[in-house]
C-alpha positions as CSV (number, residue, x, y, z in Angstrom):
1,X,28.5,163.3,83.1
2,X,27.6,160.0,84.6
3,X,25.3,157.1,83.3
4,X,23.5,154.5,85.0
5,X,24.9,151.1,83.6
6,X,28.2,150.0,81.8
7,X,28.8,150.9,78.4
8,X,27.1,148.7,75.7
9,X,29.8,146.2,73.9
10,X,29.1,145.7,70.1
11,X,30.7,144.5,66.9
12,X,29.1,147.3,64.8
13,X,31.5,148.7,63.0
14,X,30.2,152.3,62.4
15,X,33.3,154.6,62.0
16,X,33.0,157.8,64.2
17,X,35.1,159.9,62.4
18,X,33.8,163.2,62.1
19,X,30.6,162.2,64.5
20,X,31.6,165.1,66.9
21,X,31.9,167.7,63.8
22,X,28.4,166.3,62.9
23,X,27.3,166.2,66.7
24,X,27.9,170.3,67.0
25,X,25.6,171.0,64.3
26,X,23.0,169.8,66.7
27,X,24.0,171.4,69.9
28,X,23.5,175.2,71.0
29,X,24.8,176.4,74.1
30,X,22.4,179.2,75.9
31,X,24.2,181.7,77.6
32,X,22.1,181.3,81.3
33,X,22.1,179.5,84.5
34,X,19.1,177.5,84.4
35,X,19.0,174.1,82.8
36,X,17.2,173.7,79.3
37,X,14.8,170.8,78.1
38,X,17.5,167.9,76.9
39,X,17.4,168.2,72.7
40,X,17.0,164.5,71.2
41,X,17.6,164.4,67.4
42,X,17.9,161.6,65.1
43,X,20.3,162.2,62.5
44,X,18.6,160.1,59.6
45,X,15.5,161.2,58.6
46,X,14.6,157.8,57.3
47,X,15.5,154.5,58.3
48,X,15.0,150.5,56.9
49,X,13.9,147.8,59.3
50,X,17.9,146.3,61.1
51,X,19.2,149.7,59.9
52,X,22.0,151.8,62.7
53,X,19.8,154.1,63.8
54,X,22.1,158.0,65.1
55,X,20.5,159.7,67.7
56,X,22.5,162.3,69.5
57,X,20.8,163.3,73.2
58,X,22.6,166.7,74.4
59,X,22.0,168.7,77.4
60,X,22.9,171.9,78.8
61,X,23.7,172.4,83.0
62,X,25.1,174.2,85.8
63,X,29.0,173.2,85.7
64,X,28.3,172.0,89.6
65,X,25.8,169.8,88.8
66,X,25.9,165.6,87.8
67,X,24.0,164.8,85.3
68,X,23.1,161.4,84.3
69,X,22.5,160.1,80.8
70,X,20.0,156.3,80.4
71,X,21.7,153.2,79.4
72,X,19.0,151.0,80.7
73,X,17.3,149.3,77.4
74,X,13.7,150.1,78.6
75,X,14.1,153.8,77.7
76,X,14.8,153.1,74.1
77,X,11.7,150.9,72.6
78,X,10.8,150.8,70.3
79,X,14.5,150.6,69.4
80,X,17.1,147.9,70.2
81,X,20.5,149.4,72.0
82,X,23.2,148.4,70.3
83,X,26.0,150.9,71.2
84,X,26.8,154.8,72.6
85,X,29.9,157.3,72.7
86,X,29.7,159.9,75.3
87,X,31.6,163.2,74.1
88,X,33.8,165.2,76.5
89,X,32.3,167.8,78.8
90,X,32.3,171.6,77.3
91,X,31.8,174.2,79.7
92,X,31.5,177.9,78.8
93,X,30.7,180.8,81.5
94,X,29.8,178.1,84.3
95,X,27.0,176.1,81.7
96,X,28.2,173.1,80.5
97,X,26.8,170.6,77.9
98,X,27.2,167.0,77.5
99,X,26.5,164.8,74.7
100,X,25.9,161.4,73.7
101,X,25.4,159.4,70.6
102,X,23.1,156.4,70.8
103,X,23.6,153.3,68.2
104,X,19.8,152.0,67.4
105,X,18.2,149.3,65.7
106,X,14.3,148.3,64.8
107,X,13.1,145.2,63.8
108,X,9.3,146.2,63.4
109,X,7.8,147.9,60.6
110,X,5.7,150.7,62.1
111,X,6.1,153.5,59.5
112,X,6.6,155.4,61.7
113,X,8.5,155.7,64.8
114,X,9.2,158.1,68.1
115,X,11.2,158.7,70.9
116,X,12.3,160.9,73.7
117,X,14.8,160.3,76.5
118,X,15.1,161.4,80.6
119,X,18.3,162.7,81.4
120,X,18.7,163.4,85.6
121,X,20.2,166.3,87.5
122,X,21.6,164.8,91.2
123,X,21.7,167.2,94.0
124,X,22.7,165.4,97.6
125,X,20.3,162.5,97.6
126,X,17.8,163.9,95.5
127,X,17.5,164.0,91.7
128,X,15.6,165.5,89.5
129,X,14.1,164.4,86.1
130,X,14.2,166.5,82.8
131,X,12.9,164.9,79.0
132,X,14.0,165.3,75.8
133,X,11.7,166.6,73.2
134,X,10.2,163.6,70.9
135,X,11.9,163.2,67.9
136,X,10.1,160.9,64.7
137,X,12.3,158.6,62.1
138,X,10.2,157.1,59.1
139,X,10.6,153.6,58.2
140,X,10.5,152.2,55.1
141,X,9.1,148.3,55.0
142,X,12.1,147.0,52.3
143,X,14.5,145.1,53.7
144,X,18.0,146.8,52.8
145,X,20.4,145.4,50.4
146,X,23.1,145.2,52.8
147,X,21.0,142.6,55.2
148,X,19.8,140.5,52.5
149,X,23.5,139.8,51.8
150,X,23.8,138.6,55.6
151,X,22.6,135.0,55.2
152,X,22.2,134.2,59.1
153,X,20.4,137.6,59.6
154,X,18.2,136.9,57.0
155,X,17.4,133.2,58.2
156,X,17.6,134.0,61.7
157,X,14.8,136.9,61.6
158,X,11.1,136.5,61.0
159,X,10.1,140.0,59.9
160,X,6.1,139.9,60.4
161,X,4.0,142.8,60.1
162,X,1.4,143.4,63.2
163,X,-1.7,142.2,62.4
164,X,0.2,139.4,59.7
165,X,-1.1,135.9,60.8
166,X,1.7,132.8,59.9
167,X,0.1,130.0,59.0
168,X,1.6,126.8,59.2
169,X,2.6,124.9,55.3
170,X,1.1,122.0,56.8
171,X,-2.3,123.5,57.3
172,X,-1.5,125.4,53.7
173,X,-1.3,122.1,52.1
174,X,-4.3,120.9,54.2
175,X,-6.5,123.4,52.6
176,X,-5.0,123.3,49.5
177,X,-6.3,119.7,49.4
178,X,-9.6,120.3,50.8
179,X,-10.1,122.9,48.2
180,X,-9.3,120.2,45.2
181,X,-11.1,117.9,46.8
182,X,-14.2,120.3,47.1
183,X,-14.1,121.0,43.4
184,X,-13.6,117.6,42.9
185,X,-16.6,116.6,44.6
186,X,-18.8,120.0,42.9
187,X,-17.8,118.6,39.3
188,X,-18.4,114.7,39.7
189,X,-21.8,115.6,41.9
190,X,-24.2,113.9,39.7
191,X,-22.2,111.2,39.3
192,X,-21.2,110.4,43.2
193,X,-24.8,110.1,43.6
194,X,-25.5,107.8,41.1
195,X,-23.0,105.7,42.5
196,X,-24.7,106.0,46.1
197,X,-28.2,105.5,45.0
198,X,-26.6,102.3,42.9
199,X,-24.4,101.0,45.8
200,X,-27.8,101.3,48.5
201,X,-29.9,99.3,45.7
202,X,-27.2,96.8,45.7
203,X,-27.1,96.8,49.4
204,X,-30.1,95.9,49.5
205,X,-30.4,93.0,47.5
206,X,-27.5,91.4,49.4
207,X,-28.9,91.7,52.9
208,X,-32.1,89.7,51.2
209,X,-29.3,87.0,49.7
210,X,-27.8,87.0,52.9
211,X,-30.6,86.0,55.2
212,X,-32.4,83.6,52.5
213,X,-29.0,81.8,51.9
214,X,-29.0,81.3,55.5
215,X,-32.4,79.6,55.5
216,X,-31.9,77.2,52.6
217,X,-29.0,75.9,54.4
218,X,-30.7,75.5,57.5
219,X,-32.9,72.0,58.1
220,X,-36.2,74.4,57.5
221,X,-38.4,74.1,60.4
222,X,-42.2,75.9,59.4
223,X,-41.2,78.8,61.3
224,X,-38.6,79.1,59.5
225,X,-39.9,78.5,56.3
226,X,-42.6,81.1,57.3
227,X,-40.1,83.5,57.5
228,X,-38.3,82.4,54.4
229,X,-41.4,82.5,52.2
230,X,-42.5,86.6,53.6
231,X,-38.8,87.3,53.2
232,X,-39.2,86.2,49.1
233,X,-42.3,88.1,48.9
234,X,-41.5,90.9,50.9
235,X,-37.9,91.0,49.0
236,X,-40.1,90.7,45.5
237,X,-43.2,93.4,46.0
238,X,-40.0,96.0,46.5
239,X,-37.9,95.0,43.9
240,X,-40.8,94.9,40.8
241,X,-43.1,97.2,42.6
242,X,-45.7,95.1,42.4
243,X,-47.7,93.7,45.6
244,X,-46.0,90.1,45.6
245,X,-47.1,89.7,49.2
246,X,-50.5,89.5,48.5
247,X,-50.7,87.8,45.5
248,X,-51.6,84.1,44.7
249,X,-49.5,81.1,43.7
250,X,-51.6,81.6,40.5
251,X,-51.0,84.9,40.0
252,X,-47.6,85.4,40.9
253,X,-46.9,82.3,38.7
254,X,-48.8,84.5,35.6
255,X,-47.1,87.9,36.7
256,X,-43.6,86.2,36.6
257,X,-44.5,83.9,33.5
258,X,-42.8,81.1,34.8
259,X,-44.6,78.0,35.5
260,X,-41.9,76.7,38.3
261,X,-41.8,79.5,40.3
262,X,-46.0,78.9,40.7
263,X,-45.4,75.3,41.6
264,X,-42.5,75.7,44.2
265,X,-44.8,79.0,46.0
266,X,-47.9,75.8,46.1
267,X,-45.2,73.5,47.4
268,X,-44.3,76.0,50.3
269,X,-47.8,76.8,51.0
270,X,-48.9,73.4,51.3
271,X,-46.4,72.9,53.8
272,X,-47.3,75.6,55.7
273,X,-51.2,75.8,55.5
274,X,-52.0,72.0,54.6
275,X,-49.7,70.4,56.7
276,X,-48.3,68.3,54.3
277,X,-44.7,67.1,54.4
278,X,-42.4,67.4,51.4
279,X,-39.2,66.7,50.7
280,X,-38.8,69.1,47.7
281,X,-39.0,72.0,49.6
282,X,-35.3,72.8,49.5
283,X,-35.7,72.7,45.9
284,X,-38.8,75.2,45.8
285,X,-36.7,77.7,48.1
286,X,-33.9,77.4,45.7
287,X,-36.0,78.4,42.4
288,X,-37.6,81.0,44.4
289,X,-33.9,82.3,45.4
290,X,-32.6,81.6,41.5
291,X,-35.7,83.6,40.0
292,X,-35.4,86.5,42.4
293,X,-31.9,86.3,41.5
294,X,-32.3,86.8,37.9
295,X,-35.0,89.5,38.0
296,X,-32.4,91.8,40.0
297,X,-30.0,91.9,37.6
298,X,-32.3,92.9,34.7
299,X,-33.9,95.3,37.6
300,X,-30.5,96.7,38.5
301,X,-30.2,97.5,34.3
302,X,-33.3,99.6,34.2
303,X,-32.7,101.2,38.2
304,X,-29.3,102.7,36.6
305,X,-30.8,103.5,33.4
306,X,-33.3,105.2,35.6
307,X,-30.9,107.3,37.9
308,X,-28.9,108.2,35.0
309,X,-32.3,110.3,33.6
310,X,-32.5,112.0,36.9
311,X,-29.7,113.3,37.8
Protein backbone atom coordinates (compact mmCIF):
# COMPACT_ATOMS: atom_id res chain seq x y z
CA UNK A 1 0.00 0.00 0.00
CA UNK A 2 1.40 3.33 -1.13
CA UNK A 3 0.09 6.94 -0.71
CA UNK A 4 0.57 9.96 -2.57
CA UNK A 5 2.11 12.61 -0.09
CA UNK A 6 3.94 12.32 3.38
CA UNK A 7 2.18 11.53 6.36
CA UNK A 8 0.12 14.30 8.11
CA UNK A 9 2.07 15.64 11.47
CA UNK A 10 -0.40 16.56 14.32
CA UNK A 11 -0.55 17.24 18.01
CA UNK A 12 -3.95 15.45 18.37
CA UNK A 13 -3.70 13.23 20.93
CA UNK A 14 -6.30 10.60 20.04
CA UNK A 15 -5.08 7.17 21.62
CA UNK A 16 -5.19 4.26 19.00
CA UNK A 17 -5.37 1.63 21.23
CA UNK A 18 -7.77 -0.81 20.16
CA UNK A 19 -8.45 1.25 16.70
CA UNK A 20 -7.40 -2.02 14.77
CA UNK A 21 -9.86 -4.30 16.92
CA UNK A 22 -12.48 -1.48 16.12
CA UNK A 23 -11.11 -1.18 12.40
CA UNK A 24 -11.93 -5.20 11.71
CA UNK A 25 -15.45 -4.78 12.55
CA UNK A 26 -15.65 -2.78 9.46
CA UNK A 27 -13.66 -4.85 7.08
CA UNK A 28 -14.79 -8.18 5.19
CA UNK A 29 -12.54 -9.88 3.09
CA UNK A 30 -14.38 -11.61 -0.23
CA UNK A 31 -12.93 -14.71 -1.12
CA UNK A 32 -12.26 -13.68 -5.22
CA UNK A 33 -9.84 -12.20 -7.55
CA UNK A 34 -11.38 -9.16 -8.72
CA UNK A 35 -11.12 -6.00 -6.83
CA UNK A 36 -14.24 -4.64 -4.81
CA UNK A 37 -15.73 -0.94 -4.52
CA UNK A 38 -13.34 0.61 -1.56
CA UNK A 39 -15.77 0.65 1.82
CA UNK A 40 -15.64 4.29 3.48
CA UNK A 41 -17.25 4.26 6.98
CA UNK A 42 -17.29 6.89 9.60
CA UNK A 43 -17.20 5.53 12.82
CA UNK A 44 -19.27 8.27 14.74
CA UNK A 45 -22.59 8.62 13.66
CA UNK A 46 -22.76 12.12 14.99
CA UNK A 47 -20.32 14.74 15.18
CA UNK A 48 -20.02 18.68 16.79
CA UNK A 49 -18.46 21.43 14.75
CA UNK A 50 -14.00 21.07 15.71
CA UNK A 51 -14.93 17.49 16.77
CA UNK A 52 -12.06 14.26 15.55
CA UNK A 53 -13.87 13.01 13.07
CA UNK A 54 -12.87 8.46 12.49
CA UNK A 55 -13.26 7.45 9.14
CA UNK A 56 -11.71 4.11 8.19
CA UNK A 57 -11.21 3.72 4.13
CA UNK A 58 -10.44 -0.18 3.41
CA UNK A 59 -9.96 -2.01 0.32
CA UNK A 60 -9.59 -5.30 -1.02
CA UNK A 61 -6.91 -6.32 -4.14
CA UNK A 62 -4.90 -8.71 -6.03
CA UNK A 63 -1.71 -9.37 -3.74
CA UNK A 64 0.36 -8.16 -7.06
CA UNK A 65 -1.12 -5.13 -7.38
CA UNK A 66 -0.09 -1.31 -5.73
CA UNK A 67 -2.59 0.38 -4.42
CA UNK A 68 -2.59 3.93 -3.50
CA UNK A 69 -4.55 5.50 -0.73
CA UNK A 70 -5.18 10.02 -1.00
CA UNK A 71 -3.41 12.18 1.30
CA UNK A 72 -3.90 15.25 -0.75
CA UNK A 73 -6.36 17.65 1.39
CA UNK A 74 -8.67 18.28 -1.67
CA UNK A 75 -10.22 14.83 -1.44
CA UNK A 76 -11.51 15.45 2.05
CA UNK A 77 -13.86 18.73 2.02
CA UNK A 78 -15.77 19.34 3.45
CA UNK A 79 -13.44 18.05 6.17
CA UNK A 80 -10.05 19.39 7.45
CA UNK A 81 -7.06 16.55 7.46
CA UNK A 82 -5.63 16.53 10.54
CA UNK A 83 -3.97 13.01 10.75
CA UNK A 84 -3.99 9.10 9.38
CA UNK A 85 -2.55 5.55 10.47
CA UNK A 86 -2.19 3.07 7.73
CA UNK A 87 -2.67 -0.66 9.10
CA UNK A 88 -0.40 -3.45 7.91
CA UNK A 89 -1.18 -5.34 4.75
CA UNK A 90 -3.39 -8.74 5.29
CA UNK A 91 -3.37 -11.08 2.58
CA UNK A 92 -5.47 -14.27 2.46
CA UNK A 93 -5.63 -16.75 -0.72
CA UNK A 94 -3.73 -14.09 -3.09
CA UNK A 95 -6.53 -11.02 -1.97
CA UNK A 96 -5.19 -8.61 0.23
CA UNK A 97 -6.82 -5.66 2.06
CA UNK A 98 -5.46 -2.54 3.26
CA UNK A 99 -6.72 0.00 5.59
CA UNK A 100 -6.50 3.34 6.78
CA UNK A 101 -7.89 5.56 9.40
CA UNK A 102 -8.31 9.22 8.56
CA UNK A 103 -8.33 11.95 11.61
CA UNK A 104 -11.16 14.71 10.45
CA UNK A 105 -12.31 17.91 11.53
CA UNK A 106 -15.30 20.54 10.32
CA UNK A 107 -15.60 23.86 11.14
CA UNK A 108 -19.00 24.46 9.22
CA UNK A 109 -22.32 23.75 10.49
CA UNK A 110 -24.10 21.98 7.51
CA UNK A 111 -26.31 19.38 9.42
CA UNK A 112 -25.37 17.27 7.53
CA UNK A 113 -22.31 16.09 5.86
CA UNK A 114 -20.84 13.46 3.10
CA UNK A 115 -18.00 11.93 1.70
CA UNK A 116 -16.36 9.27 -0.42
CA UNK A 117 -12.72 8.70 -1.22
CA UNK A 118 -10.67 7.39 -4.67
CA UNK A 119 -8.22 4.83 -3.92
CA UNK A 120 -5.94 3.76 -7.28
CA UNK A 121 -4.75 0.38 -8.54
CA UNK A 122 -1.12 0.96 -10.66
CA UNK A 123 -0.28 -1.35 -13.35
CA UNK A 124 3.13 -0.34 -15.38
CA UNK A 125 2.36 3.27 -16.18
CA UNK A 126 -1.18 3.12 -16.05
CA UNK A 127 -3.57 3.31 -13.06
CA UNK A 128 -6.81 2.92 -12.54
CA UNK A 129 -9.33 4.68 -10.34
CA UNK A 130 -11.89 2.90 -7.95
CA UNK A 131 -14.39 5.12 -5.19
CA UNK A 132 -15.53 4.47 -2.01
CA UNK A 133 -19.19 4.31 -1.34
CA UNK A 134 -20.53 7.83 0.27
CA UNK A 135 -20.84 7.66 3.76
CA UNK A 136 -23.09 10.66 5.87
CA UNK A 137 -22.05 12.04 9.58
CA UNK A 138 -24.82 14.41 11.23
CA UNK A 139 -23.73 17.55 12.85
CA UNK A 140 -24.99 19.05 15.66
CA UNK A 141 -24.65 23.10 15.66
CA UNK A 142 -23.54 23.29 19.76
CA UNK A 143 -20.23 23.92 20.21
CA UNK A 144 -18.77 21.02 22.56
CA UNK A 145 -17.81 21.50 26.03
CA UNK A 146 -14.35 20.42 25.55
CA UNK A 147 -13.62 23.46 22.91
CA UNK A 148 -15.30 26.04 24.91
CA UNK A 149 -12.69 25.28 27.58
CA UNK A 150 -9.85 26.06 24.77
CA UNK A 151 -9.68 29.78 25.12
CA UNK A 152 -7.50 30.47 21.89
CA UNK A 153 -9.78 28.06 19.89
CA UNK A 154 -12.64 29.75 21.02
CA UNK A 155 -11.24 33.43 20.24
CA UNK A 156 -9.38 32.39 17.37
CA UNK A 157 -12.60 30.94 15.37
CA UNK A 158 -15.49 32.75 13.99
CA UNK A 159 -18.17 30.01 13.66
CA UNK A 160 -20.81 31.73 11.22
CA UNK A 161 -23.61 29.99 9.79
CA UNK A 162 -24.09 30.25 5.72
CA UNK A 163 -26.33 32.63 4.90
CA UNK A 164 -25.43 34.64 8.67
CA UNK A 165 -24.55 38.28 7.75
CA UNK A 166 -21.75 39.97 10.56
CA UNK A 167 -22.50 43.25 10.92
CA UNK A 168 -20.10 45.59 12.21
CA UNK A 169 -20.79 47.13 16.31
CA UNK A 170 -20.06 50.26 14.78
CA UNK A 171 -22.81 50.31 12.27
CA UNK A 172 -24.95 48.44 15.29
CA UNK A 173 -24.50 51.44 17.36
CA UNK A 174 -25.06 53.65 14.27
CA UNK A 175 -28.54 52.27 14.00
CA UNK A 176 -29.10 51.95 17.34
CA UNK A 177 -28.83 55.74 17.41
CA UNK A 178 -30.72 56.48 14.39
CA UNK A 179 -33.47 54.51 15.75
CA UNK A 180 -33.66 56.75 19.20
CA UNK A 181 -33.22 59.54 17.29
CA UNK A 182 -36.28 58.55 15.01
CA UNK A 183 -38.51 58.14 17.94
CA UNK A 184 -37.21 61.08 19.30
CA UNK A 185 -38.13 63.06 16.47
CA UNK A 186 -41.95 60.98 16.08
CA UNK A 187 -42.65 62.05 19.90
CA UNK A 188 -41.50 65.78 19.89
CA UNK A 189 -43.08 66.26 16.12
CA UNK A 190 -45.52 68.82 17.00
CA UNK A 191 -43.24 70.53 18.82
CA UNK A 192 -40.08 70.62 16.35
CA UNK A 193 -42.36 72.35 14.13
CA UNK A 194 -43.45 74.85 16.20
CA UNK A 195 -40.07 75.73 16.78
CA UNK A 196 -39.40 75.88 12.93
CA UNK A 197 -42.47 77.84 12.01
CA UNK A 198 -41.28 80.30 15.21
CA UNK A 199 -37.53 80.41 14.26
CA UNK A 200 -38.63 81.36 10.17
CA UNK A 201 -41.03 84.12 11.67
CA UNK A 202 -38.12 85.37 13.64
CA UNK A 203 -35.95 85.11 10.55
CA UNK A 204 -37.81 87.13 9.02
CA UNK A 205 -38.11 90.06 11.14
CA UNK A 206 -34.31 90.17 11.36
CA UNK A 207 -33.49 90.32 7.74
CA UNK A 208 -36.12 93.55 7.73
CA UNK A 209 -33.88 94.94 11.00
CA UNK A 210 -30.93 94.16 9.17
CA UNK A 211 -31.38 96.03 5.91
CA UNK A 212 -33.43 99.16 7.64
CA UNK A 213 -30.58 99.47 10.30
CA UNK A 214 -28.34 99.73 7.38
CA UNK A 215 -30.26 102.66 5.88
CA UNK A 216 -30.62 104.80 9.06
CA UNK A 217 -26.93 104.68 9.33
CA UNK A 218 -26.39 105.55 5.90
CA UNK A 219 -26.42 109.59 4.85
CA UNK A 220 -30.07 108.82 3.17
CA UNK A 221 -29.97 109.75 -0.28
CA UNK A 222 -34.05 109.72 -1.86
CA UNK A 223 -33.27 106.58 -3.44
CA UNK A 224 -32.45 105.33 -0.62
CA UNK A 225 -34.94 106.60 1.48
CA UNK A 226 -37.36 105.27 -1.31
CA UNK A 227 -36.27 102.01 -0.53
CA UNK A 228 -36.27 102.55 3.16
CA UNK A 229 -39.83 103.85 3.27
CA UNK A 230 -41.37 100.44 0.83
CA UNK A 231 -39.10 98.26 3.03
CA UNK A 232 -41.25 99.72 6.34
CA UNK A 233 -44.46 99.24 4.51
CA UNK A 234 -43.75 96.25 2.77
CA UNK A 235 -42.12 94.76 6.19
CA UNK A 236 -45.66 96.16 8.03
CA UNK A 237 -48.63 94.91 5.42
CA UNK A 238 -46.85 91.21 6.26
CA UNK A 239 -46.42 91.44 9.76
CA UNK A 240 -50.32 92.85 10.69
CA UNK A 241 -51.79 91.58 7.60
CA UNK A 242 -53.16 94.61 6.80
CA UNK A 243 -52.35 96.47 3.32
CA UNK A 244 -49.68 99.05 4.89
CA UNK A 245 -48.39 99.66 1.39
CA UNK A 246 -51.24 101.32 0.19
CA UNK A 247 -52.51 103.10 2.92
CA UNK A 248 -52.17 106.87 3.76
CA UNK A 249 -50.14 108.85 6.28
CA UNK A 250 -53.60 109.42 7.73
CA UNK A 251 -54.69 106.13 7.86
CA UNK A 252 -51.82 104.32 8.82
CA UNK A 253 -51.41 106.93 11.56
CA UNK A 254 -55.38 105.92 12.71
CA UNK A 255 -54.68 102.06 12.10
CA UNK A 256 -51.57 102.16 14.36
CA UNK A 257 -53.18 104.82 16.87
CA UNK A 258 -50.13 106.66 17.18
CA UNK A 259 -50.01 110.11 16.22
CA UNK A 260 -45.90 110.09 15.64
CA UNK A 261 -45.80 107.34 13.48
CA UNK A 262 -48.37 109.56 11.04
CA UNK A 263 -46.16 112.60 11.22
CA UNK A 264 -42.69 110.88 10.58
CA UNK A 265 -44.59 108.72 7.28
CA UNK A 266 -45.63 112.86 6.15
CA UNK A 267 -42.07 113.82 6.94
CA UNK A 268 -40.69 110.98 4.52
CA UNK A 269 -43.20 111.70 1.93
CA UNK A 270 -42.61 115.14 1.78
CA UNK A 271 -39.18 114.54 1.12
CA UNK A 272 -39.77 112.29 -1.44
CA UNK A 273 -42.83 113.72 -3.34
CA UNK A 274 -42.58 117.51 -2.37
CA UNK A 275 -39.06 117.88 -2.60
CA UNK A 276 -38.67 119.45 0.55
CA UNK A 277 -35.42 119.04 2.59
CA UNK A 278 -35.54 118.04 6.20
CA UNK A 279 -33.32 117.42 8.68
CA UNK A 280 -35.52 115.24 10.92
CA UNK A 281 -35.70 112.58 8.61
CA UNK A 282 -33.27 110.31 10.58
CA UNK A 283 -35.56 110.77 13.32
CA UNK A 284 -38.86 109.80 11.35
CA UNK A 285 -36.93 106.56 10.10
CA UNK A 286 -36.01 105.76 13.62
CA UNK A 287 -39.86 105.91 15.00
CA UNK A 288 -40.82 104.08 12.11
CA UNK A 289 -38.00 101.33 12.94
CA UNK A 290 -38.97 101.63 16.99
CA UNK A 291 -42.85 101.21 16.26
CA UNK A 292 -42.34 98.21 13.88
CA UNK A 293 -40.20 97.13 16.50
CA UNK A 294 -42.62 96.97 19.17
CA UNK A 295 -45.56 95.56 17.12
CA UNK A 296 -43.39 92.40 16.46
CA UNK A 297 -43.04 91.42 19.70
CA UNK A 298 -46.66 91.63 20.66
CA UNK A 299 -47.14 89.88 17.01
CA UNK A 300 -44.60 87.25 17.77
CA UNK A 301 -47.01 86.56 21.28
CA UNK A 302 -50.18 85.94 19.35
CA UNK A 303 -48.04 83.95 16.01
CA UNK A 304 -46.95 81.36 18.85
CA UNK A 305 -50.12 81.41 20.63
CA UNK A 306 -51.37 80.72 17.11
CA UNK A 307 -49.13 77.68 16.11
CA UNK A 308 -49.50 76.26 19.40
CA UNK A 309 -53.61 75.82 18.37
CA UNK A 310 -52.59 74.14 15.22
CA UNK A 311 -50.43 71.73 15.76
Amino acid sequence: MRCFSPTYQTSSKIKFKGIKRLLLLFITIPFCSEAQQPRLNFLPDSAGIAEDILVTLSFDHSAVEDVFFPKGASYFKPFELINSTYFTTKTIDSISTDSVLYILRSFEVDTLKSLKLPIWIVKGEDSTIFWSNTDSLFFSDIIPDSLLAKTDLVYGLSFVKKGEVKIPIGLKVLLACLIVLGLLVLAFLDKIRRLLDLWNFQKRQNEFNERFKKIIKDDTSSEELKEASTLWRDHMTWLERLPFNTLSSVEIETTAKDKKVGEAIREIESSLFGGVDSDRIPVALQILFSYNKERFKEKRIEYKKRISKRH
